[in-house]
C-alpha positions as CSV (number, residue, x, y, z in Angstrom):
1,X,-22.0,-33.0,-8.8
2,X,-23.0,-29.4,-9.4
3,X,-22.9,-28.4,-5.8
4,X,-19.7,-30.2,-5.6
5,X,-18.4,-27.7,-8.6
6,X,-19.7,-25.1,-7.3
7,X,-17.8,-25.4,-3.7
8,X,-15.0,-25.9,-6.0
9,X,-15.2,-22.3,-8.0
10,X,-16.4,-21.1,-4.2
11,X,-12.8,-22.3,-2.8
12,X,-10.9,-20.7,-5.6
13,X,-12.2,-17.5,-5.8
14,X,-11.8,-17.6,-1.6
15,X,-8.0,-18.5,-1.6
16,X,-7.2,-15.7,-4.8
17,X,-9.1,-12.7,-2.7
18,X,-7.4,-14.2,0.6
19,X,-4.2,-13.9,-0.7
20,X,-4.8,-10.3,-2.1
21,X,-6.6,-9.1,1.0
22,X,-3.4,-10.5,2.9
23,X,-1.0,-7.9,1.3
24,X,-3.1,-4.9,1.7
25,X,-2.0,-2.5,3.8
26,X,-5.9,-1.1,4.8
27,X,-7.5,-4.1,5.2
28,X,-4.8,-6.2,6.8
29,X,-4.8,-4.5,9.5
30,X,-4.6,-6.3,13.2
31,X,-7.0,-4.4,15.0
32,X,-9.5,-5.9,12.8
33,X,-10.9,-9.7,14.4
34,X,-10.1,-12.1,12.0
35,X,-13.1,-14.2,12.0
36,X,-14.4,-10.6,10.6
37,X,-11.8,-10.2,7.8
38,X,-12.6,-14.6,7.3
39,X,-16.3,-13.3,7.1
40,X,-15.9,-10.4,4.9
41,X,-13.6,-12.1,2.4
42,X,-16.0,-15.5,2.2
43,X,-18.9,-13.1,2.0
44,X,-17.5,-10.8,-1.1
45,X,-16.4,-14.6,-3.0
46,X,-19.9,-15.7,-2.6
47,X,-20.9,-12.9,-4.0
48,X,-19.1,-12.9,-7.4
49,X,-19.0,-16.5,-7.6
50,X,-22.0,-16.8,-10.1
51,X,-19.7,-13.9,-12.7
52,X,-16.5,-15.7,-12.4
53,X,-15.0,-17.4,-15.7
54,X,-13.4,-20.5,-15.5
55,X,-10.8,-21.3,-17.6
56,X,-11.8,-24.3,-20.2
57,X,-8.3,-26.4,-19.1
58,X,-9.8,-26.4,-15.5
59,X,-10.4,-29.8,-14.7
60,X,-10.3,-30.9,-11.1
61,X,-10.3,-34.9,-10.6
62,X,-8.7,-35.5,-7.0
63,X,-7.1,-33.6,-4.0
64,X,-4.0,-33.0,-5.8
65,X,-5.3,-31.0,-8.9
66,X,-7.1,-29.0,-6.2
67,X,-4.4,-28.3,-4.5
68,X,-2.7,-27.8,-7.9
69,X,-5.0,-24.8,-8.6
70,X,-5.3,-23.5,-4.9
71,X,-1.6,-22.6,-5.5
72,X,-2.2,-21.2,-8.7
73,X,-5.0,-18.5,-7.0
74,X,-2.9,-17.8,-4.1
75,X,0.3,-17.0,-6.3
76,X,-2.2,-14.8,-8.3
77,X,-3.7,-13.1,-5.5
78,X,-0.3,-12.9,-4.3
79,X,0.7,-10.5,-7.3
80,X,-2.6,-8.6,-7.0
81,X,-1.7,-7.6,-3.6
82,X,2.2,-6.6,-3.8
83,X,0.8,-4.2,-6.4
84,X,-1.1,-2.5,-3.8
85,X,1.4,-3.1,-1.1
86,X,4.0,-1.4,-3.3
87,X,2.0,1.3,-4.4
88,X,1.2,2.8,-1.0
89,X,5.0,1.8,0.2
90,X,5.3,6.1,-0.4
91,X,4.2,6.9,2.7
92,X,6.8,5.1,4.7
93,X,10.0,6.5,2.2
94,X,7.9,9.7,2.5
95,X,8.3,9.6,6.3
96,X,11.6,8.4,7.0
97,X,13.0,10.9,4.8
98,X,10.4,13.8,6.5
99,X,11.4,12.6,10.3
100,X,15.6,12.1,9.0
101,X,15.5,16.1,8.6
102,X,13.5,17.4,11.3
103,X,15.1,15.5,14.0
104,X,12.8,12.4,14.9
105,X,15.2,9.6,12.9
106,X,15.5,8.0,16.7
107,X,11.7,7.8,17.3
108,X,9.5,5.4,16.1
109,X,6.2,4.3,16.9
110,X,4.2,1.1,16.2
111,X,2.1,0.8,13.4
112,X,-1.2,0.1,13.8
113,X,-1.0,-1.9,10.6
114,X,0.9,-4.7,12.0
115,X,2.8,-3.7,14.8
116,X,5.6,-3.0,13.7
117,X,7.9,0.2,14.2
118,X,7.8,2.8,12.1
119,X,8.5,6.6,11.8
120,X,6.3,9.3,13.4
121,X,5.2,10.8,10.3
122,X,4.5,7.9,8.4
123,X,2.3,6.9,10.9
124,X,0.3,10.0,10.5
125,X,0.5,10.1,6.4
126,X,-1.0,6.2,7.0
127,X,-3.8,7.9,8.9
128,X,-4.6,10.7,6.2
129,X,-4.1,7.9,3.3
130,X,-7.1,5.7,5.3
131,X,-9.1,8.9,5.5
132,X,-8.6,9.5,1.8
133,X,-9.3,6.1,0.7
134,X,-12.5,5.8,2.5
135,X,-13.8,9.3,1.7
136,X,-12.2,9.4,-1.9
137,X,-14.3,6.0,-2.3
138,X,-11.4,4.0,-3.2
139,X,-12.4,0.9,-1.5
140,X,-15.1,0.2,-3.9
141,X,-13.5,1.0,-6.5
142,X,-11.1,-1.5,-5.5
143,X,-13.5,-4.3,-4.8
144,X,-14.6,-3.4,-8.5
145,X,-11.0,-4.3,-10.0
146,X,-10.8,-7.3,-7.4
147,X,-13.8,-8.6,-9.2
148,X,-12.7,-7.2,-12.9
149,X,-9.7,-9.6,-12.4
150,X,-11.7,-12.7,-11.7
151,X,-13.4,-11.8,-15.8
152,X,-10.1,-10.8,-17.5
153,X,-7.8,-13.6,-15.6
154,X,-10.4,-16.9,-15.5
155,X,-10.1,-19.6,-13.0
156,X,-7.0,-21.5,-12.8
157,X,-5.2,-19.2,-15.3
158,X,-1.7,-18.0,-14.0
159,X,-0.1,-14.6,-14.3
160,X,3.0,-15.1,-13.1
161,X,5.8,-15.0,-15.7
162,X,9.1,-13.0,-16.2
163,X,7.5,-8.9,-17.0
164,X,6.6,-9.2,-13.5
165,X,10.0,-8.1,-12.1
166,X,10.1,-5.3,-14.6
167,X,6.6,-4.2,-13.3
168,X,7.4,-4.2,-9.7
169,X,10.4,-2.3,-10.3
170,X,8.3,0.3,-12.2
171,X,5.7,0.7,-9.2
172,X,8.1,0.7,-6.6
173,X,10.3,3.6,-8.9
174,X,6.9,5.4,-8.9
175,X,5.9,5.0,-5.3
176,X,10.0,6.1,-4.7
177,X,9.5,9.4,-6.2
178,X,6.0,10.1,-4.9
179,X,7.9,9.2,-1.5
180,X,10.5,11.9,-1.9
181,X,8.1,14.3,-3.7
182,X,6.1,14.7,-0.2
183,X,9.6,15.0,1.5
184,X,10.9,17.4,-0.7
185,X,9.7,20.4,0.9
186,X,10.9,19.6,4.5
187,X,14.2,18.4,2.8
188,X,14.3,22.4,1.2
189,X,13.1,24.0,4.6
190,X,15.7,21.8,6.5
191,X,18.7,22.7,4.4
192,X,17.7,26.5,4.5
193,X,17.3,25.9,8.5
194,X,21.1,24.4,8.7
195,X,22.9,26.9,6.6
196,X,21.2,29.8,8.4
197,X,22.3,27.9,11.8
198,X,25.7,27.7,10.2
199,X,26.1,31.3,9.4
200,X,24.8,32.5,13.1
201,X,27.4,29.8,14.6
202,X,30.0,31.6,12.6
203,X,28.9,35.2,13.5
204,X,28.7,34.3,17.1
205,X,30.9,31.5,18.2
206,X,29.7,31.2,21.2
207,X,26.1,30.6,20.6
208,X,25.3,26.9,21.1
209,X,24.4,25.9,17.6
210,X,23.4,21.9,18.5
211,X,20.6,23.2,21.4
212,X,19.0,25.5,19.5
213,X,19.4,23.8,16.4
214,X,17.0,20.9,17.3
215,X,13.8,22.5,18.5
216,X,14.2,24.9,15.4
217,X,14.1,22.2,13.5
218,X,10.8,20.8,14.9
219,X,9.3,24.0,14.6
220,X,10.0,24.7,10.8
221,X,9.2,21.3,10.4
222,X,5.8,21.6,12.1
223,X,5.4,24.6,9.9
224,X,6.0,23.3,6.7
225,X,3.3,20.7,7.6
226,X,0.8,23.2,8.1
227,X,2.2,24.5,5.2
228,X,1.2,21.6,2.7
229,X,-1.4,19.4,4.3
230,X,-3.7,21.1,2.3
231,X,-2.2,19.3,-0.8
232,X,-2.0,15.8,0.9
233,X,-5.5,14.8,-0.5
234,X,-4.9,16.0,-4.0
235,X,-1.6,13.5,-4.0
236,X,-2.6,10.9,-2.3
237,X,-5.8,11.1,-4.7
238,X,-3.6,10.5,-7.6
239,X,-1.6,7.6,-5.8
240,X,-4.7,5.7,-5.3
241,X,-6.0,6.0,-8.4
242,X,-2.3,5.2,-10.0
243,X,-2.5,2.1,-7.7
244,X,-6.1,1.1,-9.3
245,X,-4.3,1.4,-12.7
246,X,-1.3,-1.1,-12.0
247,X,-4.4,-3.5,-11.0
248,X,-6.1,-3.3,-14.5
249,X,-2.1,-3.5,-16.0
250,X,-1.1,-6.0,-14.4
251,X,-4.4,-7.8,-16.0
252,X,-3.1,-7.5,-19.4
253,X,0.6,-8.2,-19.0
């Protein structure tokens, strides 16, 4: 009977860190097996299986109730993980706005996230927010709030209720403005770029604005980048550790 518990807590604390892991934009990603992700995410249960609280109403008598409280976890992994996914959803407002102004709107490649399309810059800003998370040592700190929520928010104990919406909407505000933060100098370079194209088209008519126009625009955006890479870090620092926040708030709403 106690090992029979004990696979019990096992599969509980699996399907909660599943369902987070799922909505993570770093470790989701497809190039990554998935008997590896399977193994890594049975692995780091087993692990904090002997700390996690159970909540005293927990009481598990037949299938159903089990899977009563598997949907409970997942939902609450579920919530976990849009924090995250929300939280990093700058990058890709940061570069559709970057690649709208300096002429790449048309191109897209495919995400190495999950295959999907997305713009040229946001791809790279994915790529420096990996670097940053890995160097900046975020993933452990992560793992250490993954297990922090399995002590505040006990086994079998949901979190979802009605604040939720009004949290969301106050990460994904956030994340907005970090978004259009990173954009804003290619936005300013870009509108300096047009009206100086505008005053040369109407000093010399015949000067074909449109084909000069669009390398230019590469170039000062290519620029700019160089310009303020070096600051990348610094924000992206604070984004991550603003995302680790909204894990430990979302513990007490």
């Amino acid at each position: 009977m106690i090992y029979l518990d004990y696979m019990i807590i096992l599969i509980l604390v699996f399907v909660r860190m599943t369902a987070l892991f799922i909505l993570t934009p770093i470790f989701n990603n497809k190039n990554v097996p998935v008997i590896a992700k399977i193994g890594f995410i049975f692995f780091l249960s087993y692990i904090i299986m002997p700390i996690v609280i159970v909540n005293s109403n927990l009481s598990i008598e037949n299938f159903l109730d089990l899977g009563k409280f598997m949907v409970i976890e997942f939902t609450n992994g579920m919530a976990f993980g849009f924090v995250i996914s929300i939280s990093l959803s700058f990058i890709y407002i940061a570069g559709l706005l970057v690649d709208r102004n300096i002429g790449f709107a048309m191109v897209s490649v495919i995400s190495p996230q999950d295959e999907s399309q997305i713009p040229v810059s946001a791809n790279l800003y994915f790529l420096f927010l990996m670097l940053a998370f890995f160097t900046l040592d975020f993933h452990l700190k992560l793992i250490e709030a993954i297990v922090k929520t399995y002590e505040i928010l006990p086994l079998g104990t949901s979190i979802i209720n009605y604040r939720l919406v009004y949290f969301y909407t106050e990460i994904m505000t956030q994340a907005f403005i970090v978004g259009v933060q990173i954009a804003a100098p290619f936005i300013l370079t870009i509108l300096v770029t047009n009206i100086v194209l505008g005053l040369l088209s109407k000093a010399m008519p015949g000067m074909n604005v449109f084909l000069i126009g669009m390398p230019l625009k590469v170039f000062v955006g290519l620029v700019t980048f160089l310009i303020v890479i070096q600051y990348y870090f610094d924000v992206f620092d604070m984004q991550l550790a603003r995302m680790i926040e909204y894990i430990y708030k979302l513990m007490g709403t």
